[in-house]
C-alpha positions in Angstrom: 0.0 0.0 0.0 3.1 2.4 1.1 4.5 2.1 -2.7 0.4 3.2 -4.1 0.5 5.6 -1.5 4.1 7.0 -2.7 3.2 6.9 -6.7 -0.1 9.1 -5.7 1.6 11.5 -3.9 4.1 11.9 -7.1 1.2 12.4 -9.8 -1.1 14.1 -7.7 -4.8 31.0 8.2 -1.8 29.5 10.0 0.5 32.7 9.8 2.5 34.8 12.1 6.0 34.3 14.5 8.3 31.4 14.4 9.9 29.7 17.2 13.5 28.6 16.5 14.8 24.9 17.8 18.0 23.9 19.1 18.9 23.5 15.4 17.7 27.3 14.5 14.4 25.3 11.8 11.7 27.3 11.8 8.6 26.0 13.0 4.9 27.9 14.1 5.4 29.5 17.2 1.5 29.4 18.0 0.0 26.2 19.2 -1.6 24.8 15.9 -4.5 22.8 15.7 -4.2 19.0 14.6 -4.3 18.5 11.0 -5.2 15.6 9.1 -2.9 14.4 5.6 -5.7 13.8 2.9 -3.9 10.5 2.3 -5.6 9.1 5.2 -9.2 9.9 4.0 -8.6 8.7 0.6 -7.9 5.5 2.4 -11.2 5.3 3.9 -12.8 6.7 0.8 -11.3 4.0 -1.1 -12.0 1.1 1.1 -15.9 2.3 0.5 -15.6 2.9 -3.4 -15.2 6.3 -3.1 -13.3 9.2 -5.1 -11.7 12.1 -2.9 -10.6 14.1 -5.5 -14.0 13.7 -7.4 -15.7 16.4 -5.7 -13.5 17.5 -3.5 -16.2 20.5 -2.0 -18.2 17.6 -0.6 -15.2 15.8 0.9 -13.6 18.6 3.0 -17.5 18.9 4.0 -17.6 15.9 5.6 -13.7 16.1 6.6 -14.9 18.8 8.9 -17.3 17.4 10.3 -15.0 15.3 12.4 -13.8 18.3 13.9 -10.5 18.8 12.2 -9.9 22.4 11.7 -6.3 22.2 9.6 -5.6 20.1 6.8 -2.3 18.9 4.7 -2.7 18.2 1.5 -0.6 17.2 -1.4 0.0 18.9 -4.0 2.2 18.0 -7.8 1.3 21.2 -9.5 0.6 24.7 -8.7 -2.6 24.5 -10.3 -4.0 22.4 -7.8 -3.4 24.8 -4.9 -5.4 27.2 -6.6 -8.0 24.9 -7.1 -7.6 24.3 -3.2 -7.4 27.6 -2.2 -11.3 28.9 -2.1 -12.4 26.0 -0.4 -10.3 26.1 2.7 -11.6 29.4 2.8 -15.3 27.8 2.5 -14.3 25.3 5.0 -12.8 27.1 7.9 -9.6 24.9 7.5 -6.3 26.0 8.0 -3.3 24.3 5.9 0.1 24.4 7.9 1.9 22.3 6.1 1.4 20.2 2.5 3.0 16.8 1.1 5.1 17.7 -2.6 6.4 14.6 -3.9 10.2 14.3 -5.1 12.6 12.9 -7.1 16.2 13.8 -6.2 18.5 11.3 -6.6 19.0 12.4 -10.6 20.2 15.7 -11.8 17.7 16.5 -14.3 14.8 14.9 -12.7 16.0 16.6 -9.4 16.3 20.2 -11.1 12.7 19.6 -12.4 11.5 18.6 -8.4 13.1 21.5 -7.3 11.8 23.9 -9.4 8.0 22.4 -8.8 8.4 22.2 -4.9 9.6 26.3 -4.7 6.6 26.8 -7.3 4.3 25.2 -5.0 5.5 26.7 -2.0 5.4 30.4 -3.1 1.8 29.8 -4.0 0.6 28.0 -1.1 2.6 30.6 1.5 -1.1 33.0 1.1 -2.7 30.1 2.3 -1.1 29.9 5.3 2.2 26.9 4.9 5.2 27.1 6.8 6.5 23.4 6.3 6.8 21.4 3.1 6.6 17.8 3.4 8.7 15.9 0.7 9.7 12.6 0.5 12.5 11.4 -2.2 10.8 9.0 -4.6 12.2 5.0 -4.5 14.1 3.9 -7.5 10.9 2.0 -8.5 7.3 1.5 -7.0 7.2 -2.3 -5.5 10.3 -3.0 -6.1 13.2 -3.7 -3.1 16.1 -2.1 -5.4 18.0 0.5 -3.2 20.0 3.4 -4.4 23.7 3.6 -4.8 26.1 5.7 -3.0 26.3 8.1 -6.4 22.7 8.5 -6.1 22.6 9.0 -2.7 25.1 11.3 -2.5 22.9 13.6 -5.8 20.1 12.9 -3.7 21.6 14.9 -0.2 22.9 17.6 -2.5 19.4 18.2 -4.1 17.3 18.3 -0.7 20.0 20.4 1.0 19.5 22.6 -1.9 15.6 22.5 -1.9 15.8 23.1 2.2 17.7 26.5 1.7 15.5 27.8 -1.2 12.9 27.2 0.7 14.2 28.6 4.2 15.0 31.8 1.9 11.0 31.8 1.4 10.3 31.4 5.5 9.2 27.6 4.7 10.1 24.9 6.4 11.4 21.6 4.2 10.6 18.4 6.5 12.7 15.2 5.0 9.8 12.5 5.1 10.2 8.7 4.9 8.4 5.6 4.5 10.3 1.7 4.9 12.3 1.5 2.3 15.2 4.1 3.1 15.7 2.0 6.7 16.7 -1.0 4.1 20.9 -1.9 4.0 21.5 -0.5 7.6 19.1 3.0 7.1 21.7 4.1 4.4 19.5 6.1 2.8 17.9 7.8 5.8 20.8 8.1 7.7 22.5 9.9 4.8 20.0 12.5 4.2 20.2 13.8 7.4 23.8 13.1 8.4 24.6 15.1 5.3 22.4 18.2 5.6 22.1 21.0 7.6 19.7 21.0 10.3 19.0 24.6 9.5 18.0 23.9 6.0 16.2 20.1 6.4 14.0 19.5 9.4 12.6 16.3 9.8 9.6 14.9 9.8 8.9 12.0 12.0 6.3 9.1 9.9 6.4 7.4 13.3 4.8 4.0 12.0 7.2 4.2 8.8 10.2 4.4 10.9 8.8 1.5 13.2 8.4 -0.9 10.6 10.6 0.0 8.5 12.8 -1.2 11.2 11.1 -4.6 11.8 8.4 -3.6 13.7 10.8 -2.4 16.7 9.9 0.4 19.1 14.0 -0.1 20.3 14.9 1.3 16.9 12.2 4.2 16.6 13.4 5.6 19.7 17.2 5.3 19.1 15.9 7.2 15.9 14.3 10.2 18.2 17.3 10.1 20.1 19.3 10.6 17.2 17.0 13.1 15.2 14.6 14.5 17.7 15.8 17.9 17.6 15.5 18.1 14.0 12.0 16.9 14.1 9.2 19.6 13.2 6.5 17.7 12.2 4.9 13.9 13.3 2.9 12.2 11.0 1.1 9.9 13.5 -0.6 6.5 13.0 -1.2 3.2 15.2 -1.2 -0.4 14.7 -2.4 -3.1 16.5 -0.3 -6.4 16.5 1.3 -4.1 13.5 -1.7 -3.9 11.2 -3.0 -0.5 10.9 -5.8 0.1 13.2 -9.1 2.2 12.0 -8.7 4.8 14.6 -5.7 6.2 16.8 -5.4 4.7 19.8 -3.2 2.6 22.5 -1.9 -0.2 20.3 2.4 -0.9 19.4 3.7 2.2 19.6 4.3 3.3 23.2 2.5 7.5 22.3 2.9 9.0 25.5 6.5 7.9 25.7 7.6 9.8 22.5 5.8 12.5 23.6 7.8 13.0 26.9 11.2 12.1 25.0 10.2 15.2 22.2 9.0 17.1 25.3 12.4 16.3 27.4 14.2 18.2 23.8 11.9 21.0 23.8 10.8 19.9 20.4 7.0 20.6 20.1 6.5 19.8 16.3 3.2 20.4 14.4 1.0 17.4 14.6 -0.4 15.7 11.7 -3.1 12.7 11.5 -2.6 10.2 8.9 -4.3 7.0 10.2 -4.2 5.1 7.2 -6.1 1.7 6.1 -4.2 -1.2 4.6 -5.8 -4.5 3.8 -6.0 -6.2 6.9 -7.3 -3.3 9.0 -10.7 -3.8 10.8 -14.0 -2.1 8.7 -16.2 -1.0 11.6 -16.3 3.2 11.0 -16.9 5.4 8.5 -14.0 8.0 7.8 -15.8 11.0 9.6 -16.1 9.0 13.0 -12.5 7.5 13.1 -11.3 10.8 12.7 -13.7 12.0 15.5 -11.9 9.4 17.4 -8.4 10.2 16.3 -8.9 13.7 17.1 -10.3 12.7 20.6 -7.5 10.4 21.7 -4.8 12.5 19.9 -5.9 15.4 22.3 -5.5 13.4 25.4 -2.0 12.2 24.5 -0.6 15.6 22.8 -3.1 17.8 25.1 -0.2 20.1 26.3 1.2 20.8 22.8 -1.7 22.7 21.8 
């Protein structure tokens, strides 16, 4: 599901001060409301034969009506931020942050991503974003081939690059992963950020990805925030349950209130992001509208003194 998830997100008013980090990355210095990423909800709208995108008026009608107040979308041209831009107005919903697919490991296809994401960016800064999500596209969807040091090293270059046009702008660039970059001993993930500034590329925490990416192993995810956690200003938060992906957010592998006192103990308070996804084995018992309800809930008990 991660590699659909990855090839969608390819070919698809928060404003005011910033607080600066132990690593000087700019993140929103005003508590922000949870958001939601719209992947989630196309899960749902999937599972139940449905079409997000087909009118998407109707869909952030019922996405509010969970209670969600901010939104991250994704975006692959500047086109469709435009087309977004009335109906958060419409909505009430604030967009902090939004997902821009990448591919950086190639020179030409890496000028082209670059040029996209800034695009993006300067047209979705009215709208209220301060972080840009991106995550460096595999070498191929489904398959287990890794990148080679040569690409790797393009690959750095290029996001580094990306993260200081787009500090330049007063956006945020948050390095996203999913499993595949924690194959071959995390080369891939431990590159990007062992070879960028902090200033330039904050990080953005997929907590799930990063457990079982690593074999299903809290052990690892936490060496990972003890590693990274200062760089991290955004989490995109999700739960399993015996490491299927539950319908709603709620106590299952991934000990919650533990990273939370472990970001807290850095003085990292990153903006908070919803994406509890379906995959095929997850139970079918709510719609998308009351999960999120539920997420919301339960995601204001456990990050309560964030917001």
């Amino acid at each position: 599901m991660h590699f659909n998830r990855r090839h969608f997100l390819e070919t698809l008013s928060v404003g005011g001060a910033v607080l600066m980090t132990d690593s000087n990355i700019a993140i929103p210095s005003k508590a922000n409301p949870i958001s939601s990423n719209q992947y989630a909800w196309i899960t749902f709208y999937n599972r139940d034969k449905r079409d997000w995108g087909a009118d998407l008026d109707a869909s952030l009608a019922e996405y509010v009506k969970s209670g969600l107040t901010a939104y991250e979308p994704s975006f692959s041209t500047v086109d469709e931020v435009k087309k977004l831009a009335p109906l958060l107005q419409k909505h009430n919903l604030t967009m902090p942050s939004a997902y821009v697919g990448s591919v950086l490991h190639e020179a030409n296809e890496g000028k082209k991503s670059i040029e996209t994401a800034l695009a993006i960016a300067e047209a979705a800064q009215p709208l209220g974003l301060k972080i840009l999500v991106s995550n460096p596209s595999p070498l191929k969807w489904g398959s287990s081939e890794i990148k080679n040091d040569a690409q790797l090293i393009e690959q750095a270059k290029n996001l580094e690059y990306l993260g200081s046009e787009l500090r330049k702008r007063g956006v945020t660039l948050a390095y996203h992963t999913h499993d595949v970059e924690l194959r071959a001993g995390a080369r891939e993930f431990h590159h990007m950020l062992q070879n960028t500034d902090p200033k330039n590329v904050g990080f953005c925490l997929d907590v799930h990805w990063v457990y079982r990416g690593a074999g299903n192993s809290q052990v690892a995810l936490f060496d990972v925030v003890k590693m990274y956690g200062k760089r991290v200003v955004e989490l995109h938060i999700r739960q399993s349950v015996n490491n299927i992906w539950g319908e709603t957010f709620g106590e299952g592998d991934i000990d919650y209130l533990r990273l939370v006192r472990e970001l807290q103990a850095m003085k990292v308070k990153p903006l908070l992001v919803l994406e509890q996804c379906l995959e095929g084995q997850s139970p079918n018992t709510v719609k998308a509208a009351e999960a999120h309800q539920r997420d919301l809930a339960y995601a204001k008990q456990v990050f309560g003194g964030w917001m």
